[in-house]
MMTF fields as JSON, N, C-alpha, C and O atoms, coordinates in Angstrom:
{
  "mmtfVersion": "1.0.0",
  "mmtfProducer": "UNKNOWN",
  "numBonds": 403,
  "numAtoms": 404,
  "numGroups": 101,
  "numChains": 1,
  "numModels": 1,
  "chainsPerModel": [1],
  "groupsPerChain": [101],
  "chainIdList": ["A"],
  "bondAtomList": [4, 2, 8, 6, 12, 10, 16, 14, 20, 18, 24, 22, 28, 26, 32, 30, 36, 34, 40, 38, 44, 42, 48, 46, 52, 50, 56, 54, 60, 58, 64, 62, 68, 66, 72, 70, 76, 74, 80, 78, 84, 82, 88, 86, 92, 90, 96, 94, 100, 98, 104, 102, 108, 106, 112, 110, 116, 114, 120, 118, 124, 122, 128, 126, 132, 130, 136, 134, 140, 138, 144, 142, 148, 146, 152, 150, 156, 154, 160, 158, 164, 162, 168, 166, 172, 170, 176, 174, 180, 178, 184, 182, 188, 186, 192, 190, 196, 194, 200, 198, 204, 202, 208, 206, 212, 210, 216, 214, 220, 218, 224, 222, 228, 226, 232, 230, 236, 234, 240, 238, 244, 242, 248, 246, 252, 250, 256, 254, 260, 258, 264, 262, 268, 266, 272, 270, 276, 274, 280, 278, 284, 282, 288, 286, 292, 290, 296, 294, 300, 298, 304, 302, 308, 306, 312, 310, 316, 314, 320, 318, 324, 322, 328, 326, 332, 330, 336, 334, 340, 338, 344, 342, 348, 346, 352, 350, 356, 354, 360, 358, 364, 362, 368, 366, 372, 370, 376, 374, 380, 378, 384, 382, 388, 386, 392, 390, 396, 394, 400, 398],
  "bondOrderList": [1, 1, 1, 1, 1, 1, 1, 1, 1, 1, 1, 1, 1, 1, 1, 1, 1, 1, 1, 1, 1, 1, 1, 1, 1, 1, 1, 1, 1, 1, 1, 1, 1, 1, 1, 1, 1, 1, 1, 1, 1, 1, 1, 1, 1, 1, 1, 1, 1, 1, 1, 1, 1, 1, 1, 1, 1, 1, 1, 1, 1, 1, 1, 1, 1, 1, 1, 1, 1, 1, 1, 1, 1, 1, 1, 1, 1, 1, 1, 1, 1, 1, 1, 1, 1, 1, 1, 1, 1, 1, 1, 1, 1, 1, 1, 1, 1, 1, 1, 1],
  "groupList": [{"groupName": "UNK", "atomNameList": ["N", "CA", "C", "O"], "elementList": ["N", "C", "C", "O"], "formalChargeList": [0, 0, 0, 0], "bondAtomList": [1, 0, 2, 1, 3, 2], "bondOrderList": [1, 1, 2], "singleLetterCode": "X", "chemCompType": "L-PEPTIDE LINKING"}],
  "groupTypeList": [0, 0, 0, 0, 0, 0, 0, 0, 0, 0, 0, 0, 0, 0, 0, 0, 0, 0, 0, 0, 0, 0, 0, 0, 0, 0, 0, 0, 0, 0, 0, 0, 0, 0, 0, 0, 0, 0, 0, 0, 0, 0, 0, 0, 0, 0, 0, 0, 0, 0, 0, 0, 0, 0, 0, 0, 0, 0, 0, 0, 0, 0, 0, 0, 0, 0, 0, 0, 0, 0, 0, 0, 0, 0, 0, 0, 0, 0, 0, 0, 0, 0, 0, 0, 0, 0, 0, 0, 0, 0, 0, 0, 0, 0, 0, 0, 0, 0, 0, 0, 0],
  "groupIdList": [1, 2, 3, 4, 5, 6, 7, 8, 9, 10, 11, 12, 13, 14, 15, 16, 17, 18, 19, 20, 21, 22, 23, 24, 25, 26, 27, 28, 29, 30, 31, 32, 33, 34, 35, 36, 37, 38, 39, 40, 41, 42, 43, 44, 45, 46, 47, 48, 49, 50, 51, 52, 53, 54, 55, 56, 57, 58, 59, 60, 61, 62, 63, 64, 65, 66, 67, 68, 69, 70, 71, 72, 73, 74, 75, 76, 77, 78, 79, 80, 81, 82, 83, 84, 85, 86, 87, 88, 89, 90, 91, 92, 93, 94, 95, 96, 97, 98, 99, 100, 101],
  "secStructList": [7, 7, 2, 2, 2, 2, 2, 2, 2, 2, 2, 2, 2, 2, 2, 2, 2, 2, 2, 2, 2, 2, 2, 2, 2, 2, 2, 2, 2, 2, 2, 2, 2, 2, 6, 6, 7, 2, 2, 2, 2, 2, 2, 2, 2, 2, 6, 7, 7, 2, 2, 2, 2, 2, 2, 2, 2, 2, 2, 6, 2, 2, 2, 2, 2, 2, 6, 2, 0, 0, 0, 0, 0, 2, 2, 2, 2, 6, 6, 1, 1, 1, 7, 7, 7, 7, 7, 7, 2, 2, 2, 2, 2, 2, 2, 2, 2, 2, 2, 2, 7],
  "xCoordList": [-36.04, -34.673, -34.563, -35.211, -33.938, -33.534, -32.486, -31.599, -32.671, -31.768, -30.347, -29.743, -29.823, -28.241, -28.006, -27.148, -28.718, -28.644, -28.811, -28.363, -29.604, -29.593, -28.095, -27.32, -27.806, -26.148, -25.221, -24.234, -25.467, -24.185, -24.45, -23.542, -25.616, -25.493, -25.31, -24.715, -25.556, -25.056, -23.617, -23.152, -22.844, -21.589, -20.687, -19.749, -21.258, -20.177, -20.889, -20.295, -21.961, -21.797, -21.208, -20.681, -21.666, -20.817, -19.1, -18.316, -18.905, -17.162, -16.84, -15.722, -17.831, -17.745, -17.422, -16.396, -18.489, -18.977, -18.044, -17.824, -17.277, -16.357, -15.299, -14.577, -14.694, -13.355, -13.172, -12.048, -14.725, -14.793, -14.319, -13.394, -15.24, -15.375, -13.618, -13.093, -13.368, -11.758, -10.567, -9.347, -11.272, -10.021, -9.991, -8.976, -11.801, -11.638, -10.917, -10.58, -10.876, -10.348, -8.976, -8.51, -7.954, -6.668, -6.392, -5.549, -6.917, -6.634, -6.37, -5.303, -7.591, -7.277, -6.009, -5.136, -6.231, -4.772, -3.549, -2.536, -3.51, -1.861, -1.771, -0.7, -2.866, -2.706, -2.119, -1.238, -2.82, -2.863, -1.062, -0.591, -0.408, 0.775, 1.999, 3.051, 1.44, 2.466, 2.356, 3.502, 1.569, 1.306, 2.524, 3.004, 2.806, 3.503, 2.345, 2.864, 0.794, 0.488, -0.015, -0.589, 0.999, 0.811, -0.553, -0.587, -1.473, -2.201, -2.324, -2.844, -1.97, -1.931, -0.486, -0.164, -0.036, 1.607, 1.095, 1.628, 0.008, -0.43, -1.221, -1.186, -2.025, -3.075, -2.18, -1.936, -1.666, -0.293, 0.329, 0.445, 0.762, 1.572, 0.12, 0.346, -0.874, -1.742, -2.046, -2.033, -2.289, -2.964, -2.004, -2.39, -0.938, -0.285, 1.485, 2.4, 1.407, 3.024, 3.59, 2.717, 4.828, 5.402, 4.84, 4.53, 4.458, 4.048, 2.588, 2.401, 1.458, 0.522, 0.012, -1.079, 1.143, 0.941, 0.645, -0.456, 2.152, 2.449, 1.477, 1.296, 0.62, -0.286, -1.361, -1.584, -2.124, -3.016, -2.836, -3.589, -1.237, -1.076, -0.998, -1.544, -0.449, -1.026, -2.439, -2.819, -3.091, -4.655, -5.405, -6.252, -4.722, -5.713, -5.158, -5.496, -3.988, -3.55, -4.404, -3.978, -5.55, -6.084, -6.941, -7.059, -7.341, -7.996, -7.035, -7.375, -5.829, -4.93, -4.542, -4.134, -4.643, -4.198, -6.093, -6.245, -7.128, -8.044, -8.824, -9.818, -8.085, -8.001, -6.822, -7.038, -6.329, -5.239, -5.562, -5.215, -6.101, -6.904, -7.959, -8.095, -8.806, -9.777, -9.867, -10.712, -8.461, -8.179, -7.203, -7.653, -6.231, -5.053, -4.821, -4.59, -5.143, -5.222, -6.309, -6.205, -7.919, -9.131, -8.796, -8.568, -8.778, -8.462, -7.359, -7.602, -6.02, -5.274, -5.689, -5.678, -6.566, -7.034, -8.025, -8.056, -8.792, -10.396, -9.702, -10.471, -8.485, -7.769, -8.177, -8.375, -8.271, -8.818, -7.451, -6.968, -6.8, -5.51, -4.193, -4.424, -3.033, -1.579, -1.077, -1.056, -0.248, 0.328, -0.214, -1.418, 0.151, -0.22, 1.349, 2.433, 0.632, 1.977, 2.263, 1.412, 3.434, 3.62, 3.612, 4.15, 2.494, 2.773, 3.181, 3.157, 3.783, 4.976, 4.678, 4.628, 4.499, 4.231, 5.638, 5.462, 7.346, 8.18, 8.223, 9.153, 7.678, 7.244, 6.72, 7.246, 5.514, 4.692, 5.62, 5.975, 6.03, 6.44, 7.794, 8.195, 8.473, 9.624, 8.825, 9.116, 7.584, 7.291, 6.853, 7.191, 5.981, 5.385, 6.793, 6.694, 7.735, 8.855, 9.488, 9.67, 9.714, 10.33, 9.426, 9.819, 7.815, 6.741, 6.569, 6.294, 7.007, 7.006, 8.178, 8.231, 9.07, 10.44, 10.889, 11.881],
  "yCoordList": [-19.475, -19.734, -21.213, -21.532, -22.065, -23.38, -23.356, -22.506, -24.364, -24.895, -24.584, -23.858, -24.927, -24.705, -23.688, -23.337, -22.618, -21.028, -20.19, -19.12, -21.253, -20.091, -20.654, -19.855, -21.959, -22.572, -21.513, -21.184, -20.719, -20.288, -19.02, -18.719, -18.336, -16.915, -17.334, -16.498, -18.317, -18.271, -18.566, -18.335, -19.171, -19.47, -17.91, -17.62, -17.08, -16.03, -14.777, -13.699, -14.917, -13.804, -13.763, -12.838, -15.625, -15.501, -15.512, -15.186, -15.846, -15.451, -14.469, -14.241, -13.282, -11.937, -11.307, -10.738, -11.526, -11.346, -11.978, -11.271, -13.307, -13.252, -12.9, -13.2, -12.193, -11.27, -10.312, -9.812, -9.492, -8.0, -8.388, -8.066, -9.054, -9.482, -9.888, -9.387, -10.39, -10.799, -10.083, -10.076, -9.6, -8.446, -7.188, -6.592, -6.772, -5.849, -5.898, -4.892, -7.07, -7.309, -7.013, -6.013, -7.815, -7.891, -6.872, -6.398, -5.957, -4.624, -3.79, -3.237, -3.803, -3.176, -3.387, -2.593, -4.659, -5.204, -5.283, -5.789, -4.948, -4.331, -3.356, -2.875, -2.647, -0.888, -0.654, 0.147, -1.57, -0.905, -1.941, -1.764, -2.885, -3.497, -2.424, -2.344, -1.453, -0.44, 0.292, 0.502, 1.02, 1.53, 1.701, 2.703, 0.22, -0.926, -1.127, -1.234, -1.302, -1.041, -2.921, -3.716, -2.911, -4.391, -5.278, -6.41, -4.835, -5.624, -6.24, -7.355, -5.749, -6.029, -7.131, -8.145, -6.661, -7.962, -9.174, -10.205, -9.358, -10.054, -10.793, -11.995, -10.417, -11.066, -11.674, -12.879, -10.734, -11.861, -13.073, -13.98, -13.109, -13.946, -15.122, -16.267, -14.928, -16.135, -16.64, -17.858, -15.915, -16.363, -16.419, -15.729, -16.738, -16.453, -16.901, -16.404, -17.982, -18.035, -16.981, -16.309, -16.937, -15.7, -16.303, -15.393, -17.778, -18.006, -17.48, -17.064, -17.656, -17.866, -16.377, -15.991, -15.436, -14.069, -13.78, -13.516, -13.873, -13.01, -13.681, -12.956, -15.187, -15.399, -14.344, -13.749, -14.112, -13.135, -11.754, -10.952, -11.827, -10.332, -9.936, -8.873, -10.538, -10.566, -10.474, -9.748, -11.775, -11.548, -10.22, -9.812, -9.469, -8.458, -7.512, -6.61, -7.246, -6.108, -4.638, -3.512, -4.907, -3.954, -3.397, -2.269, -4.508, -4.271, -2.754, -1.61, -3.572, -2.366, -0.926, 0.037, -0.85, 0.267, 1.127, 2.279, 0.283, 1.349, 1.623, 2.339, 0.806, 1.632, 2.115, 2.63, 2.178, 2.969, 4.439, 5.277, 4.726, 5.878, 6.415, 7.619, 5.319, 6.218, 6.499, 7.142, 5.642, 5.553, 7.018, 8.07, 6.97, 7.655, 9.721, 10.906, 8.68, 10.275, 11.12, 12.346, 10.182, 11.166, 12.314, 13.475, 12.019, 12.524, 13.628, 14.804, 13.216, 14.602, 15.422, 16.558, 14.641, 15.843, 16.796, 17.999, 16.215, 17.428, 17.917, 18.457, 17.761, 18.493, 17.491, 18.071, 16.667, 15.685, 15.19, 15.352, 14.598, 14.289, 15.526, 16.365, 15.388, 16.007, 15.596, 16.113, 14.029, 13.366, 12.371, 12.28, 11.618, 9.936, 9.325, 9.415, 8.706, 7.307, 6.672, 5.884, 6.863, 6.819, 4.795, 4.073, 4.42, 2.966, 2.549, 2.856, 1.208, 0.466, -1.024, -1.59, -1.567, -2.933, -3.993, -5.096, -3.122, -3.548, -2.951, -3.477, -2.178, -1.688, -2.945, -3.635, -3.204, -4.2, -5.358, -5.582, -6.019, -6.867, -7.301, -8.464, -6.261, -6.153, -6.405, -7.235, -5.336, -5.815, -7.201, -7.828, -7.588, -8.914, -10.137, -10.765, -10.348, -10.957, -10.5, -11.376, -9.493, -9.204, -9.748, -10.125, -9.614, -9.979, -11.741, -12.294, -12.037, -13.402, -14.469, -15.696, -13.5, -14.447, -14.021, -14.537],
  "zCoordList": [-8.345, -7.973, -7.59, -6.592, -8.132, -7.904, -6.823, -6.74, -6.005, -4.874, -5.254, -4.464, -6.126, -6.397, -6.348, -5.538, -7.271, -7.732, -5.707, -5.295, -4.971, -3.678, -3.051, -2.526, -3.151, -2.025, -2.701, -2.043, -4.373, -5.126, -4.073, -3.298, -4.057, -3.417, -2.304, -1.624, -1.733, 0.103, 0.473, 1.589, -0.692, -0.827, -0.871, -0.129, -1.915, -2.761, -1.813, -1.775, -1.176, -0.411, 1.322, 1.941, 1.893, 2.767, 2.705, 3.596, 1.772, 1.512, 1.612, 2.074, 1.152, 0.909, 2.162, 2.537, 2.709, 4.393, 5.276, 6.26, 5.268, 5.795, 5.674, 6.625, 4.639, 3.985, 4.333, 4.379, 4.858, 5.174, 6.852, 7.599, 6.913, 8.595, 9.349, 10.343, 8.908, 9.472, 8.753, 8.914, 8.058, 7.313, 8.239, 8.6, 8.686, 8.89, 10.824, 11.449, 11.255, 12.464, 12.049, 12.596, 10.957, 10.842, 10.617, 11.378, 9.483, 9.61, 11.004, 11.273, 11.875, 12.831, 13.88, 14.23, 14.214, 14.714, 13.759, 14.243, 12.754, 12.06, 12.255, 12.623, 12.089, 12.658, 13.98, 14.292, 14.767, 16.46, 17.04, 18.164, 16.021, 16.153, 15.928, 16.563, 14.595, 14.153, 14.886, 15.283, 15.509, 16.929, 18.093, 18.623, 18.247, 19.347, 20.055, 21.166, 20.321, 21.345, 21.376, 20.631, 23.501, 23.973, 23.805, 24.289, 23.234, 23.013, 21.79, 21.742, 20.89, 19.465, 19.729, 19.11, 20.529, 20.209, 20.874, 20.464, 21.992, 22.69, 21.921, 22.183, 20.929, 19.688, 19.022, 18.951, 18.503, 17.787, 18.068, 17.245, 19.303, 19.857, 20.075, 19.685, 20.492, 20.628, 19.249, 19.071, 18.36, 16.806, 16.143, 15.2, 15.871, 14.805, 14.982, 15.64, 14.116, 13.836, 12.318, 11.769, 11.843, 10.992, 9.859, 9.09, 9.215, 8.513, 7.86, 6.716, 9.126, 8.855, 8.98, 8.562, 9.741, 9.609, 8.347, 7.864, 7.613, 6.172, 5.148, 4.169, 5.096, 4.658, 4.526, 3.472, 5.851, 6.23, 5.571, 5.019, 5.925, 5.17, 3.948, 3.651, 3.165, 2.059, 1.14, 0.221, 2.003, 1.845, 1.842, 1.048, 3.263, 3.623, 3.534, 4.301, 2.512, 2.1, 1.682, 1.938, 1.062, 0.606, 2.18, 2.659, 2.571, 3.737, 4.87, 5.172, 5.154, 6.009, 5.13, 5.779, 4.057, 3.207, 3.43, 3.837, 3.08, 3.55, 4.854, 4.965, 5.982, 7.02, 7.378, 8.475, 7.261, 7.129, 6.884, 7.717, 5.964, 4.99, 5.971, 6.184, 6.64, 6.774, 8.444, 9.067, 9.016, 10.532, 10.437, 10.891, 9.984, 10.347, 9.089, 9.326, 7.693, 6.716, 6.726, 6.682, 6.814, 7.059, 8.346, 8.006, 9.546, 10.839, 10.529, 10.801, 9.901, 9.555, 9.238, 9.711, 7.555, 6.605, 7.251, 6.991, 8.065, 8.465, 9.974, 10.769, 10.312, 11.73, 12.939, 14.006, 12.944, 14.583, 14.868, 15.989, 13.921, 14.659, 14.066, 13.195, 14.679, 14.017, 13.206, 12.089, 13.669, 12.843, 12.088, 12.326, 11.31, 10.933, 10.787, 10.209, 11.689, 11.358, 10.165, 9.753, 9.411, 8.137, 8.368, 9.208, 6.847, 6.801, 5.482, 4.29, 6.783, 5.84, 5.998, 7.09, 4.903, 5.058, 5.74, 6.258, 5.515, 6.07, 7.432, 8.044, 8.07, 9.657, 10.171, 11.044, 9.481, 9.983, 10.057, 11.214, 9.322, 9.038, 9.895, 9.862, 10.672, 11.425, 12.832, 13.692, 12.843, 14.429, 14.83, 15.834, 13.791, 13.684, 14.024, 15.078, 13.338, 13.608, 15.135, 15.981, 15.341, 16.909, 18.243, 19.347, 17.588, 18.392, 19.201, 20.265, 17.63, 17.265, 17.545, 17.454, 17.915, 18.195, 19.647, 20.163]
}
């Protein structure tokens, strides 16, 4: 393995590794925002103007759709929880702005 060939794998897998890694944070805090719960509006309000939100959100779209899945529909499906909070990327997107202004 030549020097370049190891910076390419240390490049494309820490990207990797950081996509999962801060996705899988943003995910959780969009979840726990649709929620309402004050801590998630409190994260918000320190990190984040509406811009640099809907950036993120976009990015980590796939990210909140599969926790989403495996936070809120797994738990229905096998009986641990009742409901699931039905998601909406315009839910999110309303609290984030009310949060934010």
């Amino acid at each position: 393995m030549s020097e370049w060939e190891f910076w390419e794998y240390v490049i494309v897998i820490g990207s990797i590794l950081t996509y999962l890694c801060w996705g899988f944070v943003f995910a959780i805090q969009g979840l726990l925002l649709l929620h309402g719960r004050p801590e998630a509006v409190e994260w918000l309000r320190r990190r984040y103007k509406m811009k640099s939100f809907m950036r993120e959100l976009y990015v980590f779209m796939p990210m909140l759709w599969i926790f989403h899945f495996l936070l809120e529909v797994i738990p229905k499906l096998i009986g641990l929880d009742d409901a699931v909070i039905r998601f909406s990327i315009a839910d999110l997107i309303e609290r984030a702005r009310e949060a934010l202004t």
